[in-house]
C-alpha positions in Angstrom: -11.6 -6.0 -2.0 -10.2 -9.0 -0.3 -6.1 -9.1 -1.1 -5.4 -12.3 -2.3 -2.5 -13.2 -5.1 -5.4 -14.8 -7.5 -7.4 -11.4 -7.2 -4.4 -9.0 -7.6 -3.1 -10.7 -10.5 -7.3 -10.5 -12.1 -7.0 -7.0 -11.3 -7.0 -5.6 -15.3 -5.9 -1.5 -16.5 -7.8 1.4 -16.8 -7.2 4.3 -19.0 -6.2 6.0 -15.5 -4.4 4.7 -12.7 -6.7 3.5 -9.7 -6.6 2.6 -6.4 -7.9 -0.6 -4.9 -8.7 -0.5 -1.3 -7.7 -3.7 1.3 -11.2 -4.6 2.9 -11.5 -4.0 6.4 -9.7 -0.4 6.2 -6.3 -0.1 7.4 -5.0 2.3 4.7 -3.9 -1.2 2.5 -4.4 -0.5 -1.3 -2.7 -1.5 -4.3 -2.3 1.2 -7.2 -3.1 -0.2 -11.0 -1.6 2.2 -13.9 -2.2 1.8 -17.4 0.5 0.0 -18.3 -0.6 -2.8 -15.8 2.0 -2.0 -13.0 0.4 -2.5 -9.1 1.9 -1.2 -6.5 1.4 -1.8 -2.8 0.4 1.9 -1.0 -0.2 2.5 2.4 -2.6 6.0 2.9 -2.3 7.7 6.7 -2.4 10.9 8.2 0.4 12.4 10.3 0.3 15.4 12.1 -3.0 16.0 10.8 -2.0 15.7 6.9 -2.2 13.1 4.4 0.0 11.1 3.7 0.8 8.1 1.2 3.5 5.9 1.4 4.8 3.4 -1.1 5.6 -0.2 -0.1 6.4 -2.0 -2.7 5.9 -3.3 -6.7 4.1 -6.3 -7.3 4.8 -9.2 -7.4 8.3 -8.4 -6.9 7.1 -7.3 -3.3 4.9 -10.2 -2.3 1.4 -10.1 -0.8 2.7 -11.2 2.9 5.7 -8.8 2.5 3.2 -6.1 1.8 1.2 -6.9 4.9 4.3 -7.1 7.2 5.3 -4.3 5.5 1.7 -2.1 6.3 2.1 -4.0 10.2 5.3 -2.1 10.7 4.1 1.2 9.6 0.8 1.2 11.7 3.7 -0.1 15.2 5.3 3.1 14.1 2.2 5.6 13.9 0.8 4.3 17.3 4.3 5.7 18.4 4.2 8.9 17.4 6.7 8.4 14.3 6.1 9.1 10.3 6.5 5.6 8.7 6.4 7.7 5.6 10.0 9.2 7.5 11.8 5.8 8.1 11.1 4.6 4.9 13.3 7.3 3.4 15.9 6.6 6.0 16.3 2.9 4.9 
């Protein structure tokens, strides 16, 4: 699905929680539950495990913030480093 504010904000609830995947890969999703909260997620692997990191609650956290967000985490993977890690740190 292309991320746009318009798009998220069409996005209606399920009787379970779903994921909606960025197009063009990267790991970008946003997370619908029930009660109509979305969530930007960001799904890697480190070390050879899965991995999903929360980045923020929409629209509190807003689409750009998101992708700057998502941009940071992929700098650190190339490096070697867990985003998943330096989240917790902050």
């Amino acid at each position: 699905m292309k991320f746009t504010d318009r798009s998220i904000r069409a996005l209606t609830t399920s009787e379970k929680r779903y994921i909606e995947w960025k197009d063009g890969g990267g790991g970008l999703g946003l997370r619908v539950t029930p009660n109509g909260r979305k969530t930007f997620i960001y799904m890697y692997r480190f070390d050879g495990r899965p991995r999903m990191m929360t980045l923020g609650v929409y629209p509190k956290t807003t689409l750009a913030d998101a992708h700057q967000d998502h941009a940071s985490a992929l700098k650190l993977l190339e490096r070697g480093k867990d985003p998943g890690e330096k989240k917790v740190e902050a």
